[in-house]
C-alpha positions as CSV (number, residue, x, y, z in Angstrom):
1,X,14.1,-30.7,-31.2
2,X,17.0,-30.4,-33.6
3,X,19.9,-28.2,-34.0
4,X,18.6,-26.5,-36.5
5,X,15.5,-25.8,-35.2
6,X,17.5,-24.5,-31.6
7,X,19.4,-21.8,-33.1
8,X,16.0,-20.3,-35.4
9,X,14.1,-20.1,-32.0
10,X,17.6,-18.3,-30.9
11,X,17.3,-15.9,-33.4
12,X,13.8,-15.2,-33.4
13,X,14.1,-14.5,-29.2
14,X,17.0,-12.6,-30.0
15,X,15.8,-10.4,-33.0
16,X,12.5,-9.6,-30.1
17,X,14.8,-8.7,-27.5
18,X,16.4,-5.9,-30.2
19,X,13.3,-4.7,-31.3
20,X,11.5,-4.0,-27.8
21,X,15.0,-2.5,-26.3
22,X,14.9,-0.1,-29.3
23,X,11.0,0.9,-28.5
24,X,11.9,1.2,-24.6
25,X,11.6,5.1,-24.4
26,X,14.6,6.7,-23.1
27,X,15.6,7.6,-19.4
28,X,15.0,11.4,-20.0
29,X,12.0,11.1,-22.0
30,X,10.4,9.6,-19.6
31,X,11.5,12.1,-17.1
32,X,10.4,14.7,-19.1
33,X,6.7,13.2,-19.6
34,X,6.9,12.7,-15.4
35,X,7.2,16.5,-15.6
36,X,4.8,17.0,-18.0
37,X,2.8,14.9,-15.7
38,X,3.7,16.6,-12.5
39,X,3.1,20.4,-14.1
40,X,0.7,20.1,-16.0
41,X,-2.3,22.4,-14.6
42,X,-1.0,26.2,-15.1
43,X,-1.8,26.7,-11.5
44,X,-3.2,24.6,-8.5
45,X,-4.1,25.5,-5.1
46,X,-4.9,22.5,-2.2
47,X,-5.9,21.8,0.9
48,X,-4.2,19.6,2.8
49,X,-4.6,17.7,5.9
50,X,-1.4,16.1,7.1
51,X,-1.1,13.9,9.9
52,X,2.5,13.0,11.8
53,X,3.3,9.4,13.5
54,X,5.9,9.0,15.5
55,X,7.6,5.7,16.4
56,X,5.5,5.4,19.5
57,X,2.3,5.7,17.5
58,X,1.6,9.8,18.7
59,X,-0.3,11.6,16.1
60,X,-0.8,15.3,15.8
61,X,-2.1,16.6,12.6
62,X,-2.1,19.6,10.9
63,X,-3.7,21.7,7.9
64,X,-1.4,23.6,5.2
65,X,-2.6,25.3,2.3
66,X,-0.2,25.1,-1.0
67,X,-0.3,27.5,-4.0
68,X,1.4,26.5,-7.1
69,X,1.9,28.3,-10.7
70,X,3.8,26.7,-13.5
71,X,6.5,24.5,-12.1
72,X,8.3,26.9,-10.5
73,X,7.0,29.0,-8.3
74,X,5.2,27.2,-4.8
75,X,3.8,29.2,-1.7
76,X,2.8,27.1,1.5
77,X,1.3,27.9,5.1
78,X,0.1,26.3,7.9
79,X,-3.4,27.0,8.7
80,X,-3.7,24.4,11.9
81,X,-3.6,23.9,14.7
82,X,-2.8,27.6,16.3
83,X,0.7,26.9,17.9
84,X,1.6,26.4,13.3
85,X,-0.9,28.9,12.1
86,X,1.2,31.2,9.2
87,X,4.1,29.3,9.2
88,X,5.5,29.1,5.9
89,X,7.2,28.4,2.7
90,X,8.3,30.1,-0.5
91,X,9.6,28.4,-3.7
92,X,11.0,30.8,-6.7
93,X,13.3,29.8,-10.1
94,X,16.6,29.4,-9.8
95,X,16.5,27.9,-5.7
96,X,15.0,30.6,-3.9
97,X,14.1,29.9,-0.3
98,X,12.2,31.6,1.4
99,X,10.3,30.5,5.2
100,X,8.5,32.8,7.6
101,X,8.0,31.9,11.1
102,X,5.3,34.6,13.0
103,X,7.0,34.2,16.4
104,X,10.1,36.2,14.9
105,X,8.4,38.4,12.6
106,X,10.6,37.8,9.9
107,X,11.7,36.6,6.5
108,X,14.7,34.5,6.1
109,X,16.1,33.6,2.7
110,X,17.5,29.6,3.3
111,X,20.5,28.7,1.5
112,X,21.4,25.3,-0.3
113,X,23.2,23.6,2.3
114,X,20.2,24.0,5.1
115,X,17.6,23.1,2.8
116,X,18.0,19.4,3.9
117,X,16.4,20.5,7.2
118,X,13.1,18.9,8.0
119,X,10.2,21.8,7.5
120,X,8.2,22.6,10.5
121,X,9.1,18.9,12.1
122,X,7.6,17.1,9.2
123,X,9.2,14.6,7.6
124,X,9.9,16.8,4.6
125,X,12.8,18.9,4.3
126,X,12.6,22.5,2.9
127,X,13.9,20.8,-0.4
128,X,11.1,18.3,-0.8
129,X,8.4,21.4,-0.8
130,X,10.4,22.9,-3.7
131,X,8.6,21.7,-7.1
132,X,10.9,19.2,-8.8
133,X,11.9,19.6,-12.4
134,X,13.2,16.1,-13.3
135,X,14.7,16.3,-16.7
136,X,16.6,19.4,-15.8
137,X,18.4,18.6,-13.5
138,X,19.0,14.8,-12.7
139,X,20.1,12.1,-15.3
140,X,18.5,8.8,-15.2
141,X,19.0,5.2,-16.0
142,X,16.4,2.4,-15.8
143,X,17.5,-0.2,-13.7
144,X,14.5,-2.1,-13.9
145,X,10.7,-2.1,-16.3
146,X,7.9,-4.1,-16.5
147,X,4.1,-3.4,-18.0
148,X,3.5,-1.7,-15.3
149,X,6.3,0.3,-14.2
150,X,9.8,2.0,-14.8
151,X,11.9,1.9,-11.5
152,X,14.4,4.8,-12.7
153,X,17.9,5.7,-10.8
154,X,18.3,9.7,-10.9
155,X,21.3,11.7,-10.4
156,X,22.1,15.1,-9.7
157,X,23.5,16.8,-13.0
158,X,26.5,19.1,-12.4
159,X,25.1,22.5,-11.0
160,X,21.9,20.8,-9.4
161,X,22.1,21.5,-5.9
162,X,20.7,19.0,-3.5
163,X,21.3,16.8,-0.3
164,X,20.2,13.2,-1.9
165,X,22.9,11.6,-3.4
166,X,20.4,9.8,-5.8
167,X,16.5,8.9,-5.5
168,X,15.2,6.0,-7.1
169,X,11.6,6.8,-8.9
170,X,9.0,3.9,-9.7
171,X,6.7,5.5,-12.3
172,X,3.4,4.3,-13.4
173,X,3.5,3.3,-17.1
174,X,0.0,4.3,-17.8
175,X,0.4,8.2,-16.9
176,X,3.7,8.6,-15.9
177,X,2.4,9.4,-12.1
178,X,5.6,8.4,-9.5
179,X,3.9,6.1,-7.4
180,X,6.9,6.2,-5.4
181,X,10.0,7.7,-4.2
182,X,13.1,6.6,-2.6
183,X,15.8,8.8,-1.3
184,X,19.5,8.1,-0.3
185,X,22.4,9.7,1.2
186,X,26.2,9.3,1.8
187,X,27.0,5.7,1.4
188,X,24.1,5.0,-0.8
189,X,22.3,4.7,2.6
190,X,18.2,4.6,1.9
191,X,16.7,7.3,4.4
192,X,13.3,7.9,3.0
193,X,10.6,7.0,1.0
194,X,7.4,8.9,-0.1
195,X,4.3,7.0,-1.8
196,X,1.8,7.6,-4.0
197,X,-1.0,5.3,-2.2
198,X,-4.1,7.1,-4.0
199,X,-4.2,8.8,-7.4
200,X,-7.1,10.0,-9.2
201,X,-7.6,11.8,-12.4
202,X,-9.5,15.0,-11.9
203,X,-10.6,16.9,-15.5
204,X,-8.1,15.0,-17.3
205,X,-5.0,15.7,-14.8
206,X,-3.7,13.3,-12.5
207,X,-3.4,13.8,-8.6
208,X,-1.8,12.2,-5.4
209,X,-5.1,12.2,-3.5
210,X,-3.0,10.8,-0.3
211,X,0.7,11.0,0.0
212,X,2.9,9.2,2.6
213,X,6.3,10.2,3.3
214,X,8.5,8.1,5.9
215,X,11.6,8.5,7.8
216,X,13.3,5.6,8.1
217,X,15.9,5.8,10.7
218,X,13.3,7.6,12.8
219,X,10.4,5.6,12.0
220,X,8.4,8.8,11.4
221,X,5.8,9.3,8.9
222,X,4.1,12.1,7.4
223,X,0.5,11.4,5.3
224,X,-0.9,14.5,3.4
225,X,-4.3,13.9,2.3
226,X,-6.0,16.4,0.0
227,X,-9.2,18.3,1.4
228,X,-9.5,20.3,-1.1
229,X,-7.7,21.4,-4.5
230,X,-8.6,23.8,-7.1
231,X,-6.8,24.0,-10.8
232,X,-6.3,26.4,-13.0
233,X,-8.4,29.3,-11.5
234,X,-5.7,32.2,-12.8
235,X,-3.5,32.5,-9.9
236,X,-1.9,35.9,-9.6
237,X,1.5,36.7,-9.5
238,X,1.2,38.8,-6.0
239,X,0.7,35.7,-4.2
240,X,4.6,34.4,-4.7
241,X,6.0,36.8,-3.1
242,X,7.1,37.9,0.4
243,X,4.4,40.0,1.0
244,X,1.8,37.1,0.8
245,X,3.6,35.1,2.5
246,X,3.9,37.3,5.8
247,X,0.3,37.9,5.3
């Protein structure tokens, strides 16, 4: 192969490489479409059956039934067993907290800076049952992308309030589903990861069927598997409030 031959194959790789950087969407429009993604039924109500592993192999498992309306506003409670039955969650704009716990009798409003507390010894804090809004509030960069994935670096934005320094999100390139999640702390120490291990597209919108989330230090794990889940059956406004939720 001669010289001149070398540096036209040079070009030619070179000129490629340009043109399919400049068509590789952009960090926040693909957070944005993961949003999109994420929100996309006007409201949703599920089912869910979630079972706990501990490091010795104990299960327990327990039923929670989730309310959600835009991407905003989130109501959970337990159902089962008896010993969790009406313990629960609400999530309103702007980072309002809310849990109920029956053996008090009371409301409490939980601020930022507890909301890294695990929820009802799951292996989700009270700031993982808060819906996400991506684009809002974290700033991404791709640190890797392939045909079948992005594997995105997000960063709180300046007012976002949270206990993750960064989370790293692998997301599907077909439907912009995160198929998973990783989240670090302090010295960019990884200390858990949730999964996407079954998807499914139900009338047109796409849904984690079965969910893992796992504590890494603790070698705990948390899988949610959906029972049941309804979508846009006009959710009312009543139930997202504290009323409902001591209910």
């Amino acid at each position: 192969m001669n010289r001149r031959t070398i540096i036209t194959i040079s070009i030619f790789l070179l000129s490629f490489n340009v043109v399919f950087s400049a068509n590789e969407l952009q960090p926040e429009v693909i957070l944005k479409r993961v949003d999109n993604i994420m929100s996309a039924p006007k409201d949703q109500y599920m089912k869910i059956n979630m079972t706990l592993t501990d490091k010795n192999g104990n299960r327990s498992v327990r039923k929670i039934e989730i309310f959600q309306k835009g991407k905003d506003k989130r109501l959970g409670k337990f159902i089962a067993p008896a010993e969790y039955k009406g313990i629960g969650f609400l999530s309103l704009p702007n980072g309002v907290f809310y849990i109920y716990l029956p053996a008090f009798g009371k409301i409490k409003r939980i601020s930022s800076n507890v909301k890294s507390s695990k929820f009802a010894g799951t292996d989700f804090t009270y700031e993982d049952m808060e819906p996400k809004s991506y684009a809002d509030n974290w700033d991404g960069t791709i640190l890797e992308s392939d045909s079948s994935t992005y594997r995105i670096k997000i960063t709180p934005k300046k007012g976002c309030k949270t206990s993750y320094k960064y989370e790293i999100l692998t997301i599907n390139r077909k439907n912009y589903f995160p198929v998973k999640t990783e989240y670090f702390k302090g010295n960019s120490i990884l200390v858990k990861e949730m999964t996407a291990d079954s998807i499914v597209n139900l009338k047109g919108y796409w849904i984690a069927a079965v969910s893992t989330m796992r504590d890494i230090k603790a070698k705990h794990t948390s899988i949610m598997k959906l029972e049941d889940i309804k979508l846009n059956t006009g959710l009312k406004n009543n139930i997202f409030t504290k009323r409902y939720l001591r209910q």
